[in-house]
Every structure is written in structure tokens, then in C-alpha cells.
C-alpha positions, -999 to +999 in steps of 0.1 A: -572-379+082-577-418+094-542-414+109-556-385+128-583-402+139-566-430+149-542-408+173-573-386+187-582-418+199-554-439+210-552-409+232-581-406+250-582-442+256-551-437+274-560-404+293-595-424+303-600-428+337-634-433+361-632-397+370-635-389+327-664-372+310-667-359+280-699-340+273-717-338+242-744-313+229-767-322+201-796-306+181-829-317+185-821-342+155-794-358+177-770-345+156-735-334+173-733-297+175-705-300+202-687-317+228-655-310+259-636-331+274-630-333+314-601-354+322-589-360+360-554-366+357-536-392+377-501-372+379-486-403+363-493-405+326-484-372+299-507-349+292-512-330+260-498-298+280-462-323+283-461-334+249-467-302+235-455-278+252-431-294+275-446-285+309-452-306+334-482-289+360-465-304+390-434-280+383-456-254+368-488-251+395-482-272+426-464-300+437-485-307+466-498-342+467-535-331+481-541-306+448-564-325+418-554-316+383-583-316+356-576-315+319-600-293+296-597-299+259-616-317+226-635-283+229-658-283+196-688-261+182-703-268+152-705-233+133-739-238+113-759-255+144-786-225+148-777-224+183-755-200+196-723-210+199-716-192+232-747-204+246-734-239+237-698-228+253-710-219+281-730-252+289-704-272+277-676-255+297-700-251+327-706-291+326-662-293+325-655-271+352-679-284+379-660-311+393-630-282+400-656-261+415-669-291+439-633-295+450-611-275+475-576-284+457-585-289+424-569-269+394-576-271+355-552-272+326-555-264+293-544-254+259-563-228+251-574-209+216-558-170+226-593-156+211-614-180+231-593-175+260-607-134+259-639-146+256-634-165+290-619-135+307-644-115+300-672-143+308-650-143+340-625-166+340-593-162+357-567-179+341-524-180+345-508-186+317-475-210+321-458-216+294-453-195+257-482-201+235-471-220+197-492-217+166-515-255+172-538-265+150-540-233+129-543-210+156-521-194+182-528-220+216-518-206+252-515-232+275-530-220+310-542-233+346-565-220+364-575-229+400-611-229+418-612-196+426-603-185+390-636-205+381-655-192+404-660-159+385-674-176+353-691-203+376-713-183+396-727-167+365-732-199+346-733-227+368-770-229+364-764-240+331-757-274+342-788-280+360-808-279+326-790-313+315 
């Protein structure tokens, strides 16, 4: 577990840029109930995506220099919060996407869970899947992209939600 940790975070400090947010939801307690991760990605250092799946978005979405890459992950919901959890996922995932919304060129990347990844398409987001998913983490992970206009769907309906932070 401690070695984990340690790599959970040895990674994000090398992901960490200026452009970086990760957003974090707690109770009225301040305990943690959840949290995302926004990462704008400099086109220079490996993603998750590379390492794990062996797909470099340059080859896989665009190679045009004037297109901004955004990389979605440490999604996390605490089960026994009291608060819905897609209420929480939709706030959380609103507050991720905005940036990519707020930009022309901009796309986002992601290794997905395939069961959350319905839930989005059917709280409208359009999503291409590019490369095979792999049973990650105890669950069968698609790694996707999706570009403004593929937000735009779940966006319109829930972009309100990040107003209320």
C-alpha cells in the first residue's frame, strides 16, 4: 500500500503543471467524499494513457501543434457519503471539463471505467475510444478522447454545476 502511495504521487508531481487542478468535494464535516484530476499536458512528458496502454494522443487524436490535450483521471466517490454519487460526478466532472469547453482546440484523454463510461454517454458525452480497453485496477478501463464538441452535450446540461463552487 505505502509503495502505492508513493507512486500515486511521484506521479502527479511529475504530471504537475500551472494549468493542474485537481478538485476535491467534501461533506459538511470536511471530510473527502471525492476528488478528479485535470491535467493540461505539455506533449512532452508520458501520460498514464502511454504507459498503460501504449498510445501516444499525438498519433492517436491530432498532431497539430495548436490542439490542447487535457488529462482526466484520480476520479474517486466515496460510496457511504449520503450524497449522491452522481450528483457528486457530475460536479466533479463538470469542474474537469471546463477548461476543454473554454478552449477552441482542446481535447480530453482518459482511461475510463467501461460502466462509467455509459453513464457519461447517456449524461451526454461523446467519447472515441482509441485504443483496446485491459482489465485496470479491477475493472475493464477503455481509454478514450473526446474533443469540445463531444463535451458539449454533457456540458450544456451541467455546466451550471460549477458555478455553485
Amino acid at each position: 500500500m505505502k509503495e502505492d502511495i508513493k507512486s500515486v504521487l511521484e506521479e502527479e508531481e511529475y504530471l504537475y503543471n500551472k494549468k493542474s487542478r485537481i478538485y476535491i468535494a467534501k461533506d459538511f464535516s470536511g471530510k473527502m467524499i471525492g476528488c478528479i484530476r485535470s491535467f493540461h499536458w505539455d506533449k512532452h512528458k508520458i501520460l498514464p494513457i502511454e504507459k498503460v496502454y501504449g498510445i501516444n494522443p499525438l498519433s492517436a487524436i491530432h498532431k497539430e501543434a495548436k490542439y490542447n490535450y487535457w488529462h482526466i483521471g484520480r476520479f474517486a466517490i466515496a460510496k457511504d457519503s449520503g450524497i449522491s454519487t452522481l450528483t457528486l460526478f457530475k460536479r466533479l466532472m463538470a469542474l474537469a471539463v471546463k477548461p476543454i469547453v473554454k478552449d477552441k482546440y482542446s481535447y480530453m484523454i482518459a482511461e475510463i471505467d467501461s460502466k462509467l463510461l455509459k453513464v457519461m454517454k447517456v449524461l451526454g458525452f461523446g467519447t472515441r475510444q482509441i485504443g483496446k480497453s485491459i482489465d485496470y485496477l479491477t475493472s475493464e478501463t477503455v481509454p478514450v478522447c473526446s474533443s469540445k464538441r463531444g463535451i458539449k452535450g454533457f456540458f450544456s446540461k451541467y455546466g451550471e454545476l460549477c458555478k455553485a463552487v
